[in-house]
Legacy VTK file of the C-alpha trace (Angstrom):
# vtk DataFile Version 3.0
C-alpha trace
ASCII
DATASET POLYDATA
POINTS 430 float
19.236 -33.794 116.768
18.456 -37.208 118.892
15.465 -39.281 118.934
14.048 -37.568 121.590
14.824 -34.435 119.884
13.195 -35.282 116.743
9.726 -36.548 118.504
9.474 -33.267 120.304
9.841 -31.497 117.491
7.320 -33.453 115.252
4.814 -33.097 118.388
5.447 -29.854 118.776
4.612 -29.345 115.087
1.899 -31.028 115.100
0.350 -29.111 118.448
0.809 -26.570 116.257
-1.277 -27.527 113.333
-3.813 -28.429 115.880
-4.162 -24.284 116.914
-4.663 -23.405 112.903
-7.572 -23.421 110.497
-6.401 -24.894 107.650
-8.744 -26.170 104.436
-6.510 -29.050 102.624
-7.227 -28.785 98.976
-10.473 -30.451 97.553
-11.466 -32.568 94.878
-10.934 -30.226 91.361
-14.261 -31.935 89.985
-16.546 -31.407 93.026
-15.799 -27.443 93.095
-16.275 -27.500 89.497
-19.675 -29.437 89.390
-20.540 -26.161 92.282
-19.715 -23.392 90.300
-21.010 -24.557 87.108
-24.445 -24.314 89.549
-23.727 -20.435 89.413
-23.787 -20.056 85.333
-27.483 -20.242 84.927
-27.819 -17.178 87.422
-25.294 -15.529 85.342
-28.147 -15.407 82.539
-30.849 -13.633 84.584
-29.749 -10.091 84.114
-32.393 -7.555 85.589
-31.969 -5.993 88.527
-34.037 -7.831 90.839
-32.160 -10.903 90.051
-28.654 -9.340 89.415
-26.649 -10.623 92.449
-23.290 -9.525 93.177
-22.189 -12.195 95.604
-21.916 -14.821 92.558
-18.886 -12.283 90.948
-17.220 -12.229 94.582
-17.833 -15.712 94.820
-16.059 -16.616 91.964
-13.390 -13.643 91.595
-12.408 -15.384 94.884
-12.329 -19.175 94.065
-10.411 -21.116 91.557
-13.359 -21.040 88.882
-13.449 -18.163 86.256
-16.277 -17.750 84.045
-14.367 -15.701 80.905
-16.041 -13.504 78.755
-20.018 -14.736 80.801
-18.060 -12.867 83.911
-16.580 -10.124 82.262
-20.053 -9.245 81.423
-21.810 -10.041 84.198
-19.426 -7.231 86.165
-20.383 -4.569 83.105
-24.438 -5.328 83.184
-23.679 -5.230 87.291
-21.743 -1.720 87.012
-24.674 0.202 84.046
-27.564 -1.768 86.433
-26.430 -0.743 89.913
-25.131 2.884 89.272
-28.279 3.870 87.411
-30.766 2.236 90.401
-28.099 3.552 93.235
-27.080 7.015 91.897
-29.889 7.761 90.477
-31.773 7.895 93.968
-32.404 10.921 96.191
-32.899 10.818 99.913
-34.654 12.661 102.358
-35.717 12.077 106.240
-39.094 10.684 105.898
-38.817 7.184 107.185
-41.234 6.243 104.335
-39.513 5.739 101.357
-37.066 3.751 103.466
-37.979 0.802 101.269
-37.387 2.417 98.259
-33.469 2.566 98.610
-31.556 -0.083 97.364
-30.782 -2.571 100.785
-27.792 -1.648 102.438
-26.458 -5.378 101.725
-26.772 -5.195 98.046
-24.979 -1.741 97.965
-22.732 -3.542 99.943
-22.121 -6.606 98.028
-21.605 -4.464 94.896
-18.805 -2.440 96.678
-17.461 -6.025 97.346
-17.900 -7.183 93.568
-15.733 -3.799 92.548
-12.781 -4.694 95.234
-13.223 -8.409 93.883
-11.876 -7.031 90.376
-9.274 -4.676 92.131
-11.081 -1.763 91.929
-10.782 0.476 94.715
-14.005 2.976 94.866
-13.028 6.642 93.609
-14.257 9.751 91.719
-17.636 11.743 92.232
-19.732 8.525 91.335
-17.675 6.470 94.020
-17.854 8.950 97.009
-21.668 9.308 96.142
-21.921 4.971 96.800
-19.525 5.308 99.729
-21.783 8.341 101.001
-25.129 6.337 100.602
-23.473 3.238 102.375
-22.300 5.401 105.102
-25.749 6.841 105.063
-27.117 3.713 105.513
-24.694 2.713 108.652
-25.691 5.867 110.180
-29.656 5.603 110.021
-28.722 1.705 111.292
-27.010 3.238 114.132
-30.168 5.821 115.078
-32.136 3.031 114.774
-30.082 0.843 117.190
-29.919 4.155 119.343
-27.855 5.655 122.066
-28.552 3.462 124.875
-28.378 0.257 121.874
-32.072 -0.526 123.049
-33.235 -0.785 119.512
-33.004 -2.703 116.314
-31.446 -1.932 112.836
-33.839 -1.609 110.398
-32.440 -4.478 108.424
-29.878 -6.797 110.582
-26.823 -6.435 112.325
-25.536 -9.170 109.461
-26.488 -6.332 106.890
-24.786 -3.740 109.697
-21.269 -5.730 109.268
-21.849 -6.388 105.442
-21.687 -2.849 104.912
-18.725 -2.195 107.451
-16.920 -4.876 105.718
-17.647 -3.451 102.353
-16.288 0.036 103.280
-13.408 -1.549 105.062
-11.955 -3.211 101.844
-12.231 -0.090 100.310
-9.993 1.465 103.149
-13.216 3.994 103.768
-12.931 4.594 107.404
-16.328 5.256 109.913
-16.729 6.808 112.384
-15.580 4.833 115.823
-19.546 5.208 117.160
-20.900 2.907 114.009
-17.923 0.269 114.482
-19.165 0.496 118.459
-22.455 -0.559 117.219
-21.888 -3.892 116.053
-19.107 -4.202 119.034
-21.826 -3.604 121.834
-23.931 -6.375 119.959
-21.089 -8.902 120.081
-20.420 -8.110 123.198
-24.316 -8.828 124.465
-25.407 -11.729 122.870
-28.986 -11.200 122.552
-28.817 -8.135 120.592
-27.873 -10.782 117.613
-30.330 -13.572 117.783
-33.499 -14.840 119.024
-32.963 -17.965 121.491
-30.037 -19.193 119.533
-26.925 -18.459 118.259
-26.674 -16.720 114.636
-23.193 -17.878 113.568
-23.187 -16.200 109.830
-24.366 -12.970 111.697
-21.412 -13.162 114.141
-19.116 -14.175 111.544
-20.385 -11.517 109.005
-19.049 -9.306 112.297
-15.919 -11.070 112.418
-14.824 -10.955 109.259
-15.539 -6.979 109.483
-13.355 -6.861 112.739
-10.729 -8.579 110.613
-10.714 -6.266 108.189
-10.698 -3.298 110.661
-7.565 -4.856 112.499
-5.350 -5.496 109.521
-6.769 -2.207 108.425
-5.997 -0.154 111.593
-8.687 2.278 110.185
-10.375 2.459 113.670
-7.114 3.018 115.757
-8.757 4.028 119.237
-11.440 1.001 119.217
-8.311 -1.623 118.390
-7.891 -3.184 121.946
-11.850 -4.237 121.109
-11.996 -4.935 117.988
-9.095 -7.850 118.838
-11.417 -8.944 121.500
-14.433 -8.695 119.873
-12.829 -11.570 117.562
-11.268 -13.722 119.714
-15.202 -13.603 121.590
-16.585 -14.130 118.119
-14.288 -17.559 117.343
-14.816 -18.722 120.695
-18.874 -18.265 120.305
-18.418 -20.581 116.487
-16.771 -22.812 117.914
-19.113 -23.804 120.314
-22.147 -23.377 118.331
-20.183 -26.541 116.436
-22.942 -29.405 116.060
-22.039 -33.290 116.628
-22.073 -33.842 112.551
-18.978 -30.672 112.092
-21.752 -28.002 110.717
-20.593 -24.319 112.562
-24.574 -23.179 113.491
-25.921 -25.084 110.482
-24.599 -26.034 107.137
-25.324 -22.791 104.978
-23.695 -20.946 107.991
-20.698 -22.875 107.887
-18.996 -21.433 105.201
-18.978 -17.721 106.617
-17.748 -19.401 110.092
-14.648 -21.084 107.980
-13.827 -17.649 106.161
-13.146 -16.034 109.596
-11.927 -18.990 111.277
-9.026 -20.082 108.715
-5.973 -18.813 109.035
-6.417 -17.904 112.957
-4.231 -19.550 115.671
-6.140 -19.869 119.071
-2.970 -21.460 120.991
-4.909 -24.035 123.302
-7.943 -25.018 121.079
-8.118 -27.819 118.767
-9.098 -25.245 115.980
-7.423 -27.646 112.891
-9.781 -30.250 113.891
-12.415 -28.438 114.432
-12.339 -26.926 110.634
-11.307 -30.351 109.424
-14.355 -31.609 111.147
-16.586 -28.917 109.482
-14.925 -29.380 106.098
-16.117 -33.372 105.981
-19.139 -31.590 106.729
-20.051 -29.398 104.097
-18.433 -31.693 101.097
-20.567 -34.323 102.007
-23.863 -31.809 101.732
-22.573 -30.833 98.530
-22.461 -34.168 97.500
-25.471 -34.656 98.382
-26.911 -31.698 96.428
-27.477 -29.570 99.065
-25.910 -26.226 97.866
-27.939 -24.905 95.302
-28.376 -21.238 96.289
-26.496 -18.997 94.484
-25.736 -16.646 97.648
-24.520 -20.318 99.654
-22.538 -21.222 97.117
-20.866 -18.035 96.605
-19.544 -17.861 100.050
-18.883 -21.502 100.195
-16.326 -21.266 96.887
-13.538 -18.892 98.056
-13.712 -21.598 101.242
-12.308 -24.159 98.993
-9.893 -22.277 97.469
-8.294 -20.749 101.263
-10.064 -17.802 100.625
-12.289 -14.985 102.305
-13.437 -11.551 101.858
-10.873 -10.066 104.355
-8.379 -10.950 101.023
-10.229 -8.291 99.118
-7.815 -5.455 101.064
-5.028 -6.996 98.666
-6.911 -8.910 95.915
-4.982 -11.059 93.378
-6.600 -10.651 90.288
-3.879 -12.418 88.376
-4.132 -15.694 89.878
-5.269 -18.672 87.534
-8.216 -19.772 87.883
-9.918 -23.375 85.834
-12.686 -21.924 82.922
-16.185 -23.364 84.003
-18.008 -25.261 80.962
-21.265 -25.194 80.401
-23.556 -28.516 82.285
-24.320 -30.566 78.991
-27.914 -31.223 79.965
-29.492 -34.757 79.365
-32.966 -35.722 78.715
-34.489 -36.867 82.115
-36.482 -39.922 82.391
-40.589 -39.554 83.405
-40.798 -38.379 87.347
-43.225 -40.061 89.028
-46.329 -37.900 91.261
-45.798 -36.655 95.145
-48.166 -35.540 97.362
-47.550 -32.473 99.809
-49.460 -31.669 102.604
-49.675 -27.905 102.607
-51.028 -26.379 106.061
-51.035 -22.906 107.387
-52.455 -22.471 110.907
-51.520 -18.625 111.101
-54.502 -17.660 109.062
-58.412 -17.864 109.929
-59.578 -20.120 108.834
-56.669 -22.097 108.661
-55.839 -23.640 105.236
-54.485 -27.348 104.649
-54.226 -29.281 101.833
-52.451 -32.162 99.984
-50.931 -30.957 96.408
-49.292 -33.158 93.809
-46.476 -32.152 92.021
-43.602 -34.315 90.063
-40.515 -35.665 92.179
-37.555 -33.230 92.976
-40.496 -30.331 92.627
-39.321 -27.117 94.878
-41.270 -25.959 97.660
-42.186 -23.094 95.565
-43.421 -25.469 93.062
-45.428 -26.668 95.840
-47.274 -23.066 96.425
-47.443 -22.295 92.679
-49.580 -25.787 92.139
-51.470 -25.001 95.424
-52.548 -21.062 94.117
-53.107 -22.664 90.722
-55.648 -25.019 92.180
-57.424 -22.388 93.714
-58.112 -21.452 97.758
-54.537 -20.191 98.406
-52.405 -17.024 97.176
-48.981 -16.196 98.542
-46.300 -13.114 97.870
-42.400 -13.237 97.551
-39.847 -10.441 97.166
-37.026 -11.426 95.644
-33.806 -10.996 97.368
-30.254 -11.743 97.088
-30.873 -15.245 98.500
-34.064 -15.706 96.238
-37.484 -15.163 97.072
-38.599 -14.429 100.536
-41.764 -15.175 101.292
-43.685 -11.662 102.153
-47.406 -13.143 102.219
-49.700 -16.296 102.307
-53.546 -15.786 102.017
-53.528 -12.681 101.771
-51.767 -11.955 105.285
-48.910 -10.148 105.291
-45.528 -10.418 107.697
-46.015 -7.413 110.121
-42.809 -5.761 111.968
-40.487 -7.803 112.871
-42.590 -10.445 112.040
-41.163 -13.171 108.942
-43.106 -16.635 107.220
-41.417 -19.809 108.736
-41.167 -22.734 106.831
-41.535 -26.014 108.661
-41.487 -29.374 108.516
-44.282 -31.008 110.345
-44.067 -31.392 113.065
-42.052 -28.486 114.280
-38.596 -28.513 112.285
-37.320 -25.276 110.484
-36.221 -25.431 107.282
-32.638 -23.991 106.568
-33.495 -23.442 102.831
-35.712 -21.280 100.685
-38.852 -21.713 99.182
-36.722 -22.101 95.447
-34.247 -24.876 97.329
-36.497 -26.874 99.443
-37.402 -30.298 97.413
-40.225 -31.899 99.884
-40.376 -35.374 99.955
-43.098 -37.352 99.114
-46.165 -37.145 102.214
-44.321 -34.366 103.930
-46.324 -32.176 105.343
-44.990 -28.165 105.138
-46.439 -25.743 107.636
-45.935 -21.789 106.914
-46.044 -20.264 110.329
-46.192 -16.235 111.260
-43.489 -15.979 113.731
-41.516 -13.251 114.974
-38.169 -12.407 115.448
LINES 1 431
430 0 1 2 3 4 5 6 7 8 9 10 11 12 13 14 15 16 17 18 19 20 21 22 23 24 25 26 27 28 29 30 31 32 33 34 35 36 37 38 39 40 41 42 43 44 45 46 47 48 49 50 51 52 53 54 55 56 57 58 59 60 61 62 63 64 65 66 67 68 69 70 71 72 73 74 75 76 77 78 79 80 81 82 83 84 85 86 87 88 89 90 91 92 93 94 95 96 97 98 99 100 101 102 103 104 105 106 107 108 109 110 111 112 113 114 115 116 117 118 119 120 121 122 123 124 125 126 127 128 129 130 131 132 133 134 135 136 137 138 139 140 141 142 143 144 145 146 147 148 149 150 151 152 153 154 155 156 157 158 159 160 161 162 163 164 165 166 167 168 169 170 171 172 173 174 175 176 177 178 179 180 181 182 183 184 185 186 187 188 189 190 191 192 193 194 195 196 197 198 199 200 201 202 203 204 205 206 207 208 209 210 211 212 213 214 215 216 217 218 219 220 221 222 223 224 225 226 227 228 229 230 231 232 233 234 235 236 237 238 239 240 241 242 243 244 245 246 247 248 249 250 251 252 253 254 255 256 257 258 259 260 261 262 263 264 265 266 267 268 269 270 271 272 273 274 275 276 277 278 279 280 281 282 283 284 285 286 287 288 289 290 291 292 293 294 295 296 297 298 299 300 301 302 303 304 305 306 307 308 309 310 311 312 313 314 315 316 317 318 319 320 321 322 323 324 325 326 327 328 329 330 331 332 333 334 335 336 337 338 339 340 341 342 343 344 345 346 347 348 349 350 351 352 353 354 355 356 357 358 359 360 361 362 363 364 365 366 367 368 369 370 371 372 373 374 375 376 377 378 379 380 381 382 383 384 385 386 387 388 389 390 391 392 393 394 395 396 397 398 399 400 401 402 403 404 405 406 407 408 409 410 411 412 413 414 415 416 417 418 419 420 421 422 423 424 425 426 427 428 429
């Protein structure tokens, strides 16, 4: 081969790496300082606080916990059979929150596939039934002319999907149109702006479909439902690399690696958006156990489509234990705390010590009289339900804000104000 030969082949090559998603390999240390954030959750073992995501997190990264995970799974198998089997259903809308979500069910089905596992037997048709139960009161509640709303999300909607998927469970073609109509009109899946882990949730159950071929007659869609779905990510890509924002990120890269979109400068993108996210987790801004969990099988060229084939022999590093050191005194903030969506309105400034949580912040402020709040806890820890006694109404969900009018991306248990912030909850709607 000549010269010329050569340098067309080396640009042709590299056009090519241009079209691919590909995560080079990161620092061993920085994804071990991340999941060693996980181990502490791995302690908090009743139900509320039992979170699947953290075993598929890890089953799919390069981390393995030993014996701590082993056990996690068991108290995760005794804890969600007895809550999810033990449940009986009938058609009053009422009890509706009394069943287990249809992402936790969801999750768990994910956590079983994670250990190679494939869902079997009377007690694994009776979780496949509920999930499948779930999908179809999602898809009543969406209804025929896809006017309405799922009960929970159309994220939760391609959880479950996802979750059955892996399991080669087929559904019925009309639930997989569901979530296809959504993609397909954009407003059916956000509220004035572009939910890229709720697309890519979609994605990554279109994925699974089309390797799958379990929906055979919707395929033609499904393939364009992706390629619509990568196209949307990629231009929800902001200036600093982040694909929506930088907890949605990681969902965005699980669908995105791996795909070739001849054309599109998808390797740069994703290299871009790699920079990205290991510079917020140096900077300490993955703490969630649910982020970090889908962020980990990231850095290890990983995503939940792999749970159709899982390797569970695959070495993975053994996670030690965070020696912890005394910390020196922390000196006093003040927080401005202000909610406006209440009569009368409430503001006040509460001290708390440096690196405090937003909850913290509300825990001082109830302490101190004047101001009461509520949380559920959830898979991505507690949700805010209440504040002063007001509670969120349908469709209707406590915003946290930074004065003067800046969402926060994190939870009440992530959030560490800064010192004279001032933290607004707002009634919004969505």
């Amino acid at each position: 081969m000549g010269h010329l030969g050569v340098l067309l082949f080396l640009l042709g090559s590299l056009g090519a790496l241009a079209d691919i998603c590909e995560i080079p390999q990161v620092d061993s240390k920085l994804v071990e300082r991340l999941g060693q954030r996980l181990l502490p959750w791995m302690d908090w073992l009743s139900l509320e606080h039992l979170n699947p995501s953290i075993y598929v997190g890890l089953r799919l990264s390069s981390l393995q916990a030993g014996a701590r995970e082993a056990f996690y799974l068991h108290i995760l198998k005794l804890s969600y059979q007895h809550s999810l089997l033990g449940l009986t259903f009938n058609d009053d809308n009422s009890d509706y929150q009394d069943k287990p979500s249809m992402g936790q069910l969801a999750l768990y089905l994910l956590a079983l596939r994670a250990n190679c596992e494939l869902v079997e037997g009377r007690k694994g048709d009776r979780l496949v039934s509920q999930l499948k139960r779930f999908l179809e009161d999602e898809k009543k509640a969406i209804g025929h002319n896809n006017k309405g709303q799922p009960h929970t999300s159309y994220y939760q909607y391609g959880l479950g999907i996802l979750a059955l998927c892996v399991h080669q469970k087929r559904l019925h073609d009309s639930v997989v149109g569901k979530l296809l109509y959504a993609v397909e009109h954009e407003q059916h899946l956000h509220q004035g702006h572009l939910s890229v882990d709720t697309v890519a949730m979609a994605g990554l159950a279109f994925t699974c479909l089309e390797h799958s071929n379990l929906n055979p007659n919707r395929k033609h869609q499904i393939t364009r439902a992706i390629e619509n779905i990568r196209e949307k990510i990629l231009k929800a890509q902001t200036p600093e690399g982040y694909f929506g924002n930088v907890y949605s990120t990681p969902l965005a890269l699980q669908l995105l690696m791996k795909s070739s979109m001849p054309g599109v400068e998808l390797g740069t993108a994703c290299l871009k958006a790699r920079a990205a996210l290991l510079a917020s987790v140096q900077d300490g801004a993955f703490q969630n156990a649910l982020m970090i969990s889908q962020l980990l099988p990231v850095l290890n060229g990983k995503s939940y489509v792999d749970l159709i084939s899982p390797d569970c022999e695959a070495p993975r590093v053994m996670l030690e234990p965070v020696v912890e050191t005394p910390s020196p005194p922390q000196e006093v903030i003040r927080v401005v705390l202000k909610v406006p969506s209440v009569s009368p309105p409430y503001i006040n400034s509460i001290s708390v010590p440096a690196g405090s949580s937003l909850e913290d912040v509300l825990k001082k402020a109830q302490k101190l009289r004047g101001f009461m709040y509520g949380t559920q806890n959830t898979l991505s820890g507690p949700f805010l339900t209440s504040v002063m006694g007001k509670e969120a109404g349908e469709r209707e969900f406590w915003q946290l804000l930074r004065a003067p009018d800046t969402p926060l991306l994190q939870g009440i248990a992530e959030y560490t104000p800064k010192d004279g912030e001032t933290i607004e909850l707002r009634l919004a709607t969505w």
